[in-house]
Steps between C-alpha positions, in 0.01 A plus 500: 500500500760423239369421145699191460599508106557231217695602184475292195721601274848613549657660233589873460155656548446253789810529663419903474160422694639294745781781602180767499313272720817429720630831515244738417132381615360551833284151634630281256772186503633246220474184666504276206647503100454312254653486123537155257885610534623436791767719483317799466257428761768419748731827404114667565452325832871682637315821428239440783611156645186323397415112429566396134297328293518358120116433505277811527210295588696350805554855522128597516393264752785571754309529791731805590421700211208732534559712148625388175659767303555359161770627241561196262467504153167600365451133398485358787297741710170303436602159677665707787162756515235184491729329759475791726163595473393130598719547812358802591834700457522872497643580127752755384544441099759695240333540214323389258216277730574225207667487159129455342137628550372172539751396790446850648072455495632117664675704780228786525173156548698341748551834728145568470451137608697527780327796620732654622724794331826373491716586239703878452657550144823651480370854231729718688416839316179536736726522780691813303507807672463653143207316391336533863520857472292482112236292710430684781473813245260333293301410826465835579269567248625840402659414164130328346549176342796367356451482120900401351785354652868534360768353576834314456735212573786559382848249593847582404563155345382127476666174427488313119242269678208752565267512227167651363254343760750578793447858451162430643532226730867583684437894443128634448390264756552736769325764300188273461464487877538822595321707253154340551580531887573876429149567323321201651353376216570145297632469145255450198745504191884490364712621231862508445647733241853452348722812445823451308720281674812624667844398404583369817287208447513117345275325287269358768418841664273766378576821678403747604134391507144740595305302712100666494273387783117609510292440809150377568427895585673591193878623610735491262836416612806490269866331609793563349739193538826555406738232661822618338513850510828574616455760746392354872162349581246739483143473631235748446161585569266747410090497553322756303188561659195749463631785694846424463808266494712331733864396439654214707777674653916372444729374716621765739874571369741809518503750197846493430697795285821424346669570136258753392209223571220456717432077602290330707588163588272169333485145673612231285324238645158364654658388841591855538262708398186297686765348780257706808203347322604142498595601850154612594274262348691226692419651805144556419447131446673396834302799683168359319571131580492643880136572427422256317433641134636619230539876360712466169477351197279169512461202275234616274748833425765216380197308264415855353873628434561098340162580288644842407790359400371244267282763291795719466789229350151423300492844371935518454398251260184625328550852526096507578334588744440226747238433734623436931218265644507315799401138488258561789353790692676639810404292771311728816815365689702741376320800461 
């Protein structure tokens, strides 16, 4: 059977979504939009011929909608994720969970209320081929345990409206998620260190920045965020482990000799570089909501990047180190 699919949200990311689950994803359909412009959720609905709505709770409760897959602004995700949970909805949510811990913790008690695991978040990374590849190495055993991560983010440019704690929130966030997946482990403490600043930046940006991570088994991880860099966006990955290190490999592009130079081509963008992955993990969650569960990222990985989060704009501001905790223990239901 057809997973019969709500979209709220229709803007560029969710327009992109609805063409991948149009076009791209096997068992799925868009039967219903939703966006407070109407505009933009009926230019969405010509991309799949769906119902339009204004409302996403009228949305929600559409008796015809099996799966909400929600892309609105982080905002409004917790109204739209309660909503859905109460109805018993299948959830697919772009990240972050919620714009705060506490709304994210809100989201995480009423799944394990409902009993039921409900809700996918959109960390796309664990769906790389790249990262996969790290994982299953690391599963194998054969390297010993993984001891230091390093690694980059690196953009070509950002706007005059990104700032300090976006570095962390818009960029990092993705790097929160995936790293403790990688090692399996939870974060214990933060720190942010503050190189000289490039030219290329304004008055409310600090960058590049060194973002240090240490786990509850004692990894060390280190990020190097560097949002205007000039060169292409460049992510990178290496685990150094007891009997020896593995590199995330690069996108797969031609060497290319010309004028006495050797290049290799870099993306420029995230919708490139991670376009299979965002690809993938959308067709995980509609093959999982076939069965009945769900295999990515969950609701408690949202409260623990949103904790992260918090503890590293604390330490952009301190400099210190600052402790991660969780407001609560991780409840059995997602272990």
């Amino acid at each position: 059977m057809m997973l019969r699919v709500g979209v709220i949200g229709c803007g560029g990311m969710g327009k992109d979504h609805i063409r991948r689950l149009t076009n791209k994803i096997q068992g799925a359909e868009v039967v219903a939009v939703s966006d407070v412009f109407e505009e933009s959720a009926k230019q969405a609905a010509e991309i799949c011929g769906a119902k339009v709505y204004t409302d996403a709770n009228e949305l929600i409760h559409d008796p015809e909608v099996d799966a909400v897959f929600i892309v609105s602004p982080g905002f409004a995700h917790v109204d739209s994720l309660l909503a859905a949970i109460k109805a018993g909805k299948r959830i697919f949510c772009e990240k972050p969970l919620c714009t705060t811990a506490e709304d994210c913790l809100k989201v995480v008690n009423a799944e394990v209320e409902s009993g039921k695991h409900l809700i996918q978040l959109g960390f796309m990374r664990r769906y790389d081929k790249g990262y996969m590849q790290v994982k299953e190495a690391l599963a194998t055993g054969e390297y010993g345990e993984p001891l230091m991560l390093h690694c980059t983010h690196r953009n070509p440019e950002v706007g005059t409206n990104y700032n300090t704690p976006m570095a962390v929130h818009d960029t990092a966030i993705h790097e929160i998620d995936v790293l403790h997946w990688l090692v399996d482990d939870e974060y214990e403490s933060a720190q942010v260190i503050m190189p000289k600043v490039t030219k290329y930046s304004h008055s409310e940006l600090k960058d590049p920045q060194i973002m240090l991570l240490r786990t509850k088994k004692g990894v060390c991880i280190d990020v190097e965020v560097f949002v205007n860099c000039k060169f292409g966006y460049d992510i990178n990955c290496e685990v150094v482990c007891e009997d020896g290190a593995i590199k995330m490999p690069s996108p797969i592009y031609p060497s290319i000799r010309k004028n006495a130079a050797v290049s290799t081509t870099i993306d420029t963008d995230c919708f490139v570089r991670f376009k299979d992955a965002y690809d993938t993990e959308v067709q995980d969650w509609v093959d999982a909501a076939s069965e009945g569960v769900i295999k990515g990222p969950n609701a408690w990985d949202g409260y623990l990047a949103a904790v992260t989060a918090d503890a590293l704009v604390k330490a952009q501001e301190t400099g210190a180190i600052e402790k991660i905790e969780t407001a609560v223990e991780k409840p059995e239901f997602y272990k």
